[in-house]
C-alpha positions in Angstrom: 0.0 0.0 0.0 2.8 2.2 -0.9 4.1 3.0 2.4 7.1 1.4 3.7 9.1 4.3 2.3 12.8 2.9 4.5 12.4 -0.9 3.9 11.9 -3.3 6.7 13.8 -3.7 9.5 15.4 -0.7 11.0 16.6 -1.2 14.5 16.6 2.8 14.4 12.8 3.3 14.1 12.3 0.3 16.4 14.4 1.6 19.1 12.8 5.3 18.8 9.3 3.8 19.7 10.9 1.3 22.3 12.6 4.6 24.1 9.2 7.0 23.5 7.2 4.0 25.1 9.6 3.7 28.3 9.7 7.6 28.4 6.6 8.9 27.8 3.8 6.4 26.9 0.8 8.9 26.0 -0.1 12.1 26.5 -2.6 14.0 24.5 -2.5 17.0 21.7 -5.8 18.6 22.2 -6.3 22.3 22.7 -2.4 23.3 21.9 -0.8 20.8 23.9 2.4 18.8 22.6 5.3 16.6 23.4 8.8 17.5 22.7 8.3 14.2 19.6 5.4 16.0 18.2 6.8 19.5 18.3 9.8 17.9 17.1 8.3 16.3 14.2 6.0 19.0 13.1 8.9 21.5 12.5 11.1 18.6 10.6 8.1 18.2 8.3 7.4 22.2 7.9 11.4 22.3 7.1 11.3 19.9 3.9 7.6 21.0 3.0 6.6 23.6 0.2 6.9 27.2 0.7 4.6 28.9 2.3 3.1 26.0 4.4 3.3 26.7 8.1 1.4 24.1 10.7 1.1 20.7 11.1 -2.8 19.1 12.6 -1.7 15.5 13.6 -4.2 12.4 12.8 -4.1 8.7 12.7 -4.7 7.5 8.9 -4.9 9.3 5.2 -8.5 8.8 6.1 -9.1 11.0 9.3 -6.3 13.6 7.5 -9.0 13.8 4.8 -11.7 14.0 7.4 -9.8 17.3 9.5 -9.2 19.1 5.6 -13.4 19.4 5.1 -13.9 20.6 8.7 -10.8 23.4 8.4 -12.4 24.1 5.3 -15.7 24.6 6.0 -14.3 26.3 9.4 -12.0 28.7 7.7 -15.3 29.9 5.1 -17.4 30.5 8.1 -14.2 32.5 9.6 -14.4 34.6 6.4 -18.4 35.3 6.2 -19.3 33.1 3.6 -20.7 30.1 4.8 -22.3 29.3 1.8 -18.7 28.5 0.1 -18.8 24.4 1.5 -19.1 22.3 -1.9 -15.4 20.1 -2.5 -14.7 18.7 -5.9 -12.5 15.6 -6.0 -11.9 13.8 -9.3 -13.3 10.4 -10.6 -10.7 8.1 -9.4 -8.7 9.8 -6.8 -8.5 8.0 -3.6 -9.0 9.9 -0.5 -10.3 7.4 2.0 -13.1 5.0 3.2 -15.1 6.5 5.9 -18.6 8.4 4.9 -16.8 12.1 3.9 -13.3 10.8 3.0 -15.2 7.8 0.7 -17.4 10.7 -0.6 -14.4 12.2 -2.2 -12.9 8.8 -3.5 -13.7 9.1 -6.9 -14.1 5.0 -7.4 -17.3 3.1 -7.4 -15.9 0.3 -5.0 -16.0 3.1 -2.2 -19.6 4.0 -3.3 -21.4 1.1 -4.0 -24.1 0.3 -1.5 -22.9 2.8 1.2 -25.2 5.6 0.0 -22.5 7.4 -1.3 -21.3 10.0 -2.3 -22.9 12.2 0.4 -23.2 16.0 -0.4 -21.7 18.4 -1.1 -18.5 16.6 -2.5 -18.8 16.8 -6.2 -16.3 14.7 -8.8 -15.3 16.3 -12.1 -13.0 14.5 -15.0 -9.8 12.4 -13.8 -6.4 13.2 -16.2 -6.7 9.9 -17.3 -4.9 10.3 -20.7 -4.5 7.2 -21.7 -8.1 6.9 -21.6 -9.4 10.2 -23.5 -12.6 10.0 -25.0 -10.7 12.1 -28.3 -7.5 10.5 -28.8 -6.5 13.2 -31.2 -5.9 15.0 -28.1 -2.6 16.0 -27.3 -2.1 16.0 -23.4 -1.7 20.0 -23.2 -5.2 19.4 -25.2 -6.6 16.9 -22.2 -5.1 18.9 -19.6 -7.2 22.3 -21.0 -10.4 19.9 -21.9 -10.3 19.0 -17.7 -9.4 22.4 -16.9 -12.8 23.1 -18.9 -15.0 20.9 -17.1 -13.5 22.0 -13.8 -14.7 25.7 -14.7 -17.9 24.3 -16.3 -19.1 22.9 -12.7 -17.9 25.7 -10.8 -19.9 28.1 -12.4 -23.1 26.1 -13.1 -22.6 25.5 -9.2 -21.7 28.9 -8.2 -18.4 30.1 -7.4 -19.9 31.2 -4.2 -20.8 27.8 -2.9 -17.6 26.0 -4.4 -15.0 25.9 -1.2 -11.8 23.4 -2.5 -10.4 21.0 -4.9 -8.4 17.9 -3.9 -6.3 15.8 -5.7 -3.0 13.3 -5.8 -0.4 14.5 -7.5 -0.4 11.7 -9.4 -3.2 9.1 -9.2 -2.8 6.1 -7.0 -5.4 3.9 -6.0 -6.8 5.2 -9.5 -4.8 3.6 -11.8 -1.2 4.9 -11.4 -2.1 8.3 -13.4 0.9 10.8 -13.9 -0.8 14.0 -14.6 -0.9 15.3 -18.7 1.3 18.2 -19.6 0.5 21.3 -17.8 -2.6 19.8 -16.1 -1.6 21.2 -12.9 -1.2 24.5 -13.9 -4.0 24.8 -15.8 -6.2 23.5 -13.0 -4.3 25.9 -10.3 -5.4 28.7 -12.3 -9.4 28.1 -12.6 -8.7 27.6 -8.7 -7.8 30.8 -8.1 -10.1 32.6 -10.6 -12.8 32.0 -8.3 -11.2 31.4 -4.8 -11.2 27.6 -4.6 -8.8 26.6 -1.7 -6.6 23.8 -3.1 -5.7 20.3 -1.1 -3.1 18.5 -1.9 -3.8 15.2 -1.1 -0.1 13.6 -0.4 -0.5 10.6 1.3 1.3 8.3 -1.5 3.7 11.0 -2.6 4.9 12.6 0.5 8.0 11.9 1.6 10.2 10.9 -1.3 8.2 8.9 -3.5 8.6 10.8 -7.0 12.0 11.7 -6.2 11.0 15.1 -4.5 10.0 15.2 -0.9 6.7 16.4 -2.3 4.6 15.7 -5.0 3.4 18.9 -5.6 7.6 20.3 -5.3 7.6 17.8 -8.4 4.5 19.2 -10.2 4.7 22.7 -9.4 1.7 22.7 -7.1 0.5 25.5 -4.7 -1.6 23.9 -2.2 -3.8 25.2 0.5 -3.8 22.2 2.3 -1.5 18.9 2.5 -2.3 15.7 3.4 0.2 13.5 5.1 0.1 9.9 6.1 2.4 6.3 5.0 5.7 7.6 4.4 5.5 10.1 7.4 6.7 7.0 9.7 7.2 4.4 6.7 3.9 2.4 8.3 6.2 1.5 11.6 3.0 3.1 13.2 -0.1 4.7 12.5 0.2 9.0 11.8 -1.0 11.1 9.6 -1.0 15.1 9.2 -2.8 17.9 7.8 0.0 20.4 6.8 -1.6 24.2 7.0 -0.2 27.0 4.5 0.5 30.5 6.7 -2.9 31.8 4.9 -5.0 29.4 5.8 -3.7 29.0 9.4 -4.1 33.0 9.9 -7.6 32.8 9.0 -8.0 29.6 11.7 -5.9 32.0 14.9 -8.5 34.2 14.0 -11.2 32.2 14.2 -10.3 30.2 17.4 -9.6 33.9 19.3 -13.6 34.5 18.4 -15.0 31.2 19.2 -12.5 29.8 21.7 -10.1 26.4 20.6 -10.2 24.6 18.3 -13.0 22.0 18.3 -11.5 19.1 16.8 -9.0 16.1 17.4 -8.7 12.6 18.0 -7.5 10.7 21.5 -4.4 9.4 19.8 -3.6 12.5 17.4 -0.2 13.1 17.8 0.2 10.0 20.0 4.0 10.5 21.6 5.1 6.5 20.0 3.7 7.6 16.6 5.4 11.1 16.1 9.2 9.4 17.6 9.0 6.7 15.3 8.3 9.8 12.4 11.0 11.8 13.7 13.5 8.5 13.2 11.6 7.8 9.9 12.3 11.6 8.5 16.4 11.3 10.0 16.5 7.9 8.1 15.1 9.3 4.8 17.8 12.0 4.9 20.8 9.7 5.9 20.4 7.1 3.1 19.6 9.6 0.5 16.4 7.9 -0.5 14.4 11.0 -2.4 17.5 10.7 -4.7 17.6 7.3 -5.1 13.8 7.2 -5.6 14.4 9.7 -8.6 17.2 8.0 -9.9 16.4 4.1 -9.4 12.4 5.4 -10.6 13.2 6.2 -13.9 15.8 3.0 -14.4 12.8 0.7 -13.0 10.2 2.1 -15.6 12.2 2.6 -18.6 13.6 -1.6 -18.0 9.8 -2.4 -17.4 9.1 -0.4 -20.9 11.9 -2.3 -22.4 10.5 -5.9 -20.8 7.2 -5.5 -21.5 5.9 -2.7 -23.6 5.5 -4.4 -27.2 3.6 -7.0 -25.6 0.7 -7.2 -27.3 -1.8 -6.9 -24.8 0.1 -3.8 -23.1 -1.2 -0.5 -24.1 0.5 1.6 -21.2 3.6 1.5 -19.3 3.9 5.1 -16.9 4.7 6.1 -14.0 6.2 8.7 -11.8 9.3 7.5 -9.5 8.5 4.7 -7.7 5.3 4.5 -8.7 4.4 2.5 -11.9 1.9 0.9 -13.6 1.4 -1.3 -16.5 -2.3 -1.6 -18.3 -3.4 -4.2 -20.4 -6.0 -4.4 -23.1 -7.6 -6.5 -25.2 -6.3 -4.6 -28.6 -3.6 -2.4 -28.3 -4.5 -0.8 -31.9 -8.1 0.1 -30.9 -7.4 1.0 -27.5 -10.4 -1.7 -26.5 -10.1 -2.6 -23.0 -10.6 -5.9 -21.3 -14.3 -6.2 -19.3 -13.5 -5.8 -15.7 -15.4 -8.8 -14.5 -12.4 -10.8 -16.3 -10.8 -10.1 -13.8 -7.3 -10.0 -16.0 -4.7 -8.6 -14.1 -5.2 -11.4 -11.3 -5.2 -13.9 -14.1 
């Protein structure tokens, strides 16, 4: 599940949340209190994160992360005056959880299917699935404008003044392996912020190393609002996961909480004292072997060999990828572009 970012086995991780749990077992992080781990960790993680972020809200899974974006969001708009502005677009295919908000924005039926979801007001425009473009005379600058469209269509026919955020991967995960078109990103970032559409960053497979940059959105040139922070933030040695604030957004929520008093949200185990020591080793490790560099380097050696191995098969019609991240998709007629029925069940096979 893409998330043992060190490898197995490090006696350095193991002996951070032996010490933590001798030291200090528990304590909690509600209403501004910390640990020196937490504090510890939240500044490493502001240091190697993208300018102009500036807090760090502590959580358990990608999930709950998800789950502490829509409430800041809808928070920070009532801050403002316009609590109207609540709608979220996600994107068919993105993966952004399982619970009933967080599996609102997953984008995949799987999620949806007899759960009564989505719930509102998540909406889902186009995914940058190139590969699969309805017009394959596209070319992916083409793509990447045709999804901008749709992403301005639905903000206006919804209103620009009920439309609160975007979130997307980097690149997609759960959804196929997607890298991103050719200037997708930038073309989305600037319908965002033609109408004032907060942008999340949903980094729980990239963070950390996995396209070679600490970041994904370093790697795609994305200006987000809001990260989201989980698997390679302790390389799965124990369950964490953050919300990473930019300095606008966290303004907006001092404000707020010196009106209405703290901060009304958190979890028993956020920043749980084990969790945040084994980060803090997982972040020194990351740094000591070098591994965003060896992800980048190692990354595009692994995809172009798999390219090489298996690309003129001819039931292959993509090999892509981003780092170490890859995918290959097969299909029943490489020529036509006709895919295989899903109930084949053909990768399995």
């Amino acid at each position: 599940l893409y998330c043992v970012n060190v490898g197995y086995g490090r006696q350095k991780i193991a002996d951070a949340i032996a010490n933590q749990a001798k030291n200090l077992a528990y304590y909690h992080a509600y209403v501004g209190h910390g640990t020196e781990a937490s504090i510890t960790l939240a500044k490493m993680i502001i240091d190697r994160a993208p300018q102009g972020m500036s807090r760090v809200y502590f959580g358990l899974s990608g999930s709950d992360a998800n789950e502490t974006n829509i409430k800041l969001i809808w928070y920070y708009n009532n801050v403002l005056g316009r609590p109207e502005k609540k709608k979220i677009i996600s994107r068919w295919r993105g993966y952004h959880g399982s619970g009933v908000m967080t599996g609102s924005l997953t984008g995949l039926d799987l999620f949806h299917n007899a759960f009564d979801l989505p719930r509102a007001p998540i909406l889902h425009t186009e995914a940058p699935y190139y590969f699969r473009r309805a017009d394959r005379s596209m070319s992916e600058e083409q793509f990447s404008q045709h999804c901008a469209d749709k992403l301005e269509e639905m903000i206006l026919a919804e209103g620009p003044e009920t439309v609160a955020a975007f979130i997307g991967e980097p690149i997609l995960g759960t959804g196929g392996i997607v890298p991103p078109p050719a200037f997708y990103w930038e073309k989305i970032q600037a319908v965002l912020k033609k109408y004032d559409v907060l942008l999340v960053a949903d980094e729980v497979v990239t963070g950390f190393g996995r396209l070679g940059t600490m970041f994904g959105s370093d790697h795609y040139g994305i200006k987000p609002d809001l990260i989201t922070i989980a698997k390679g933030l302790t390389s799965a040695y124990a369950p964490l996961s953050g919300v990473i604030v930019a300095d606008k957004m966290w303004q907006v929520l001092v404000e707020g909480s010196d009106k209405l008093g703290s901060l009304g949200h958190g979890w028993t185990y956020s920043a749980h004292p084990i969790c945040v020591a084994a980060g803090v080793a997982n972040l020194e490790l990351i740094d000591e072997m070098d591994l965003v560099t060896n992800a980048k380097e190692t990354g595009a050696y692994f995809r172009a060999e798999l390219a090489k191995a298996v690309g003129g098969h001819t039931n292959v019609g993509d090999v892509r990828g981003d780092g170490m991240l890859a995918a290959v998709e097969f299909v029943a007629d490489k020529d036509d572009r006709v895919f295989f029925d899903a109930s084949l069940k053909i990768g399995p096979q």
